[in-house]
VEXBALUM-175881 format. One line per 3 residues: number of its first residue (from 1); their letters; for each residue x, y, z of N, C-alpha, C. Coordinates in nm, 2 decimals. Atoms other than C-alpha are relative to their C-alpha. Layout:
REM VEXBALUM-175881
NUM = A = X:Y:Z:X:Y:Z:X:Y:Z ~ ...
REM end
This chain:
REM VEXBALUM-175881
1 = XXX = -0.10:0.07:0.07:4.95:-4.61:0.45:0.12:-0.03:0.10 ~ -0.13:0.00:-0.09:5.23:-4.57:0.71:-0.03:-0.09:0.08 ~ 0.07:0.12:-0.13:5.00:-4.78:0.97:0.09:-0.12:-0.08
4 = XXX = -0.06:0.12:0.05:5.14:-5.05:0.72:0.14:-0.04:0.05 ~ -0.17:-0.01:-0.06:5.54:-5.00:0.88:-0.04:-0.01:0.11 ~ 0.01:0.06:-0.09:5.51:-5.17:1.20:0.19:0.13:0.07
7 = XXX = -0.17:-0.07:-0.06:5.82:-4.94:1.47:0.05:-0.07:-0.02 ~ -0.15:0.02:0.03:6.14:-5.01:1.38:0.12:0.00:0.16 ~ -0.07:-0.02:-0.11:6.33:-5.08:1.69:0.10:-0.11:0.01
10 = XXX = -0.12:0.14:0.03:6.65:-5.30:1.57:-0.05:-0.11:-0.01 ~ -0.01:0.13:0.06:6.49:-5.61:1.53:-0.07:-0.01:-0.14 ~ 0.02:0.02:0.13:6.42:-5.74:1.18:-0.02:0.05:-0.08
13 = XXX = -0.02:-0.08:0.09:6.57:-5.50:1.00:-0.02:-0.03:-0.11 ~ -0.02:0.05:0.17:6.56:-5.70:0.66:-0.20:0.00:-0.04 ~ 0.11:0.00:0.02:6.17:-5.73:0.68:-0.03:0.11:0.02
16 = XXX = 0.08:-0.09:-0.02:6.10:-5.38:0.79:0.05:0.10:-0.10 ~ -0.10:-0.10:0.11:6.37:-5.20:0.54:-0.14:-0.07:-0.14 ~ 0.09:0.09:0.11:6.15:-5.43:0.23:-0.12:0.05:0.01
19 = XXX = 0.09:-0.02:-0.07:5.82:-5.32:0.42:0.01:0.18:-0.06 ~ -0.04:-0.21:-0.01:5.94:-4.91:0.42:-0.01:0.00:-0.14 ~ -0.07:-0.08:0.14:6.07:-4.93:0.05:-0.17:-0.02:-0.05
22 = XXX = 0.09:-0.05:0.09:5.72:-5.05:-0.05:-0.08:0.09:0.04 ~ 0.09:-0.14:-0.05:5.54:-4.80:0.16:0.02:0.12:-0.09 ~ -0.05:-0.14:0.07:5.75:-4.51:-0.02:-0.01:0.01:-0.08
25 = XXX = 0.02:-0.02:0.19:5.70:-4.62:-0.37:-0.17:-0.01:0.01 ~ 0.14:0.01:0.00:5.31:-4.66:-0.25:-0.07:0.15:0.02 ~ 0.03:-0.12:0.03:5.31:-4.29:-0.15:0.06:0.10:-0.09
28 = XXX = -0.09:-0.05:0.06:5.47:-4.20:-0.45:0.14:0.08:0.03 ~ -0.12:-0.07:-0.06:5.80:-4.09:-0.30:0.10:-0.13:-0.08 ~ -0.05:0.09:0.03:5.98:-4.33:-0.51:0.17:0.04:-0.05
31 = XXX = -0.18:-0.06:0.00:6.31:-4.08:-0.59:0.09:0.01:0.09 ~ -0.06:-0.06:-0.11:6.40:-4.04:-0.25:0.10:-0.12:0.06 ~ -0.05:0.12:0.01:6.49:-4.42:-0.27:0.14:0.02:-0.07
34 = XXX = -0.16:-0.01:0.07:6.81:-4.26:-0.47:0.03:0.10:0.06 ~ -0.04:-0.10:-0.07:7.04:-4.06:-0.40:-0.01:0.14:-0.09 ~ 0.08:-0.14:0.09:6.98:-3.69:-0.54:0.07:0.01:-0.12
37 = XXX = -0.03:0.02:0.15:7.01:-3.67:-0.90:0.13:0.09:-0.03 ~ -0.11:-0.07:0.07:7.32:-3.53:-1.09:-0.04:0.09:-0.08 ~ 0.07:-0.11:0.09:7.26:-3.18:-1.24:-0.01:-0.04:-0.12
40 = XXX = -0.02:-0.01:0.23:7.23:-3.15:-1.64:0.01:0.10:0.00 ~ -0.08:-0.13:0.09:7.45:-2.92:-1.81:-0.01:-0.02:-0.10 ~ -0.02:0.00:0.09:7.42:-2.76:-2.08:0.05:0.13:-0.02
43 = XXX = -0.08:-0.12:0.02:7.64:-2.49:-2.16:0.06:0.08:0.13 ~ -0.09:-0.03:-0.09:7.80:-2.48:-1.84:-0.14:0.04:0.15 ~ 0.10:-0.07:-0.12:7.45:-2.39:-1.64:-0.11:-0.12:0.00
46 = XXX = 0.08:0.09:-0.05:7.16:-2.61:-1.49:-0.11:0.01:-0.14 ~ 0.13:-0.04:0.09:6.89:-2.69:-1.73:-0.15:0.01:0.07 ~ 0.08:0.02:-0.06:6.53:-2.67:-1.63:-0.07:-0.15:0.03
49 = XXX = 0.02:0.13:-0.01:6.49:-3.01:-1.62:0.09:-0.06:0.09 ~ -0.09:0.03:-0.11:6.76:-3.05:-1.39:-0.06:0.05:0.18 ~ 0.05:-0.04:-0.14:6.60:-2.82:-1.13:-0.08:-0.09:0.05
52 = XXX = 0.12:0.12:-0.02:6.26:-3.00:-1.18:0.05:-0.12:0.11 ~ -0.05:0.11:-0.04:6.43:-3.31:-1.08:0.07:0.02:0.17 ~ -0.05:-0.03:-0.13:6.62:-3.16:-0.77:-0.11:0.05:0.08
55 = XXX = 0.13:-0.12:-0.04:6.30:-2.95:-0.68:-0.07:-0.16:0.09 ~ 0.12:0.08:-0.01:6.08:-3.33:-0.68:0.07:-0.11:0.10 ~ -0.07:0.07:-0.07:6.37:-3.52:-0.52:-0.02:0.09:0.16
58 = XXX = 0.05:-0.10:-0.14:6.34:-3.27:-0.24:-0.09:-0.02:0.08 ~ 0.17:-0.03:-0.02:6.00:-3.27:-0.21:-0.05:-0.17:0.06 ~ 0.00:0.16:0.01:6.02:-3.68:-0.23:0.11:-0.02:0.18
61 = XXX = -0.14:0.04:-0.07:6.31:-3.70:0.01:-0.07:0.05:0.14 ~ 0.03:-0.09:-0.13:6.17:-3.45:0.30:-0.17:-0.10:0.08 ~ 0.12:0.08:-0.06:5.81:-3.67:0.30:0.02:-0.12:0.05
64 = XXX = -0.13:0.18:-0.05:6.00:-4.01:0.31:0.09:0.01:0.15 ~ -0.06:-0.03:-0.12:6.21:-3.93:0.55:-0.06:0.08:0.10 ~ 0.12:-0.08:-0.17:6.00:-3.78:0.84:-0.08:-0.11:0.00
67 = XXX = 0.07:0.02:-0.03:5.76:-4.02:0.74:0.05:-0.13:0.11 ~ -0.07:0.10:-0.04:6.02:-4.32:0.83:0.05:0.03:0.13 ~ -0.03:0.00:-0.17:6.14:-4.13:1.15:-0.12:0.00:0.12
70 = XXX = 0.14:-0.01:-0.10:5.77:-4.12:1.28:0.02:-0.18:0.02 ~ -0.01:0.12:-0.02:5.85:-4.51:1.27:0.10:-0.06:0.04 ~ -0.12:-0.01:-0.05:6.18:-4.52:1.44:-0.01:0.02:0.11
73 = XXX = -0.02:-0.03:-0.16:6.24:-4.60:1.80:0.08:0.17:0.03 ~ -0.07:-0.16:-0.05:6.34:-4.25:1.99:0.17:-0.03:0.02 ~ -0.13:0.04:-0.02:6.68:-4.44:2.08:0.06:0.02:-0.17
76 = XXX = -0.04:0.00:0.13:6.73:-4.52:1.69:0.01:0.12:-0.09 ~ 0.07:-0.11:0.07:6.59:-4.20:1.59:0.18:0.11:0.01 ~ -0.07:-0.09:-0.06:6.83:-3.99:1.82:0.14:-0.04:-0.09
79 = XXX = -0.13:0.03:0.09:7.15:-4.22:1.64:0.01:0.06:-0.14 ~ 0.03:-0.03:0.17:7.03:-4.12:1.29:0.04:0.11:0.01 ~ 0.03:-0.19:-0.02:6.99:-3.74:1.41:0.20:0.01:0.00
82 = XXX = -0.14:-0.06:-0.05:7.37:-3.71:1.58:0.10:-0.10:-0.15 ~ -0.07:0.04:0.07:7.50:-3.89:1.27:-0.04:0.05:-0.16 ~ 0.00:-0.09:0.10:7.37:-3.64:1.02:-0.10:-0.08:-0.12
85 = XXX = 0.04:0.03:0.09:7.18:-3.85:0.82:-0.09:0.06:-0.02 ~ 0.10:-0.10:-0.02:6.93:-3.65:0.67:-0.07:-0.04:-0.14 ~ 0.09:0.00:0.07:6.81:-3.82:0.36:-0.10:-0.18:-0.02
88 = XXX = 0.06:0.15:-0.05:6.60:-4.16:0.31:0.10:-0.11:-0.08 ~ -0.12:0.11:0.10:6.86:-4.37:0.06:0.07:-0.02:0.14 ~ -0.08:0.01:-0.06:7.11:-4.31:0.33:-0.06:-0.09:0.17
91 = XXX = 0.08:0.03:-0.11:6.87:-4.37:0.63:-0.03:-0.17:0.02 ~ 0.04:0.15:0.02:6.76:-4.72:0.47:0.12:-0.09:-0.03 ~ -0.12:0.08:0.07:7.11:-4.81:0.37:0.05:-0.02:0.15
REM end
């Protein structure tokens, strides 16, 4: 599936960002496309349904992103790194 994302090395960003997003919704990683969910409270504490969601975003976010820096020039790569970006919403944005 990834063979599908041609490296990313600054030129035509707008075709290869379009390219990535359907990759990510094709390896079902389709949460990581947001940014991490807003707890749910109820009675002041996390519900289990809130973890779930942080747990799968995680889980979503960590495959996505690694898979998209294996497709990233080393120059591009290295900017991402020293600028902390560390999830895939932010990475594609």
């Amino acid at each position: 599936m990834l063979s599908l994302l041609c490296p990313f090395d600054s030129c035509d960003f707008a075709d290869w960002d379009i390219t990535a997003r359907h990759v990510i919704n094709a390896m079902g990683c389709r949460m990581a496309l947001n940014g991490k969910p807003s707890p749910i409270l109820r009675d002041g504490a996390e519900t289990d349904e809130s973890v779930r969601n942080w747990d799968n975003w995680d889980n979503q976010n960590v495959q996505a992103y690694g898979n998209l820096m294996l497709r990233i020039s080393p120059d591009i790569r290295n900017l991402v790194t020293k600028e902390g970006i560390i999830n895939t919403s932010e990475l594609l944005d």
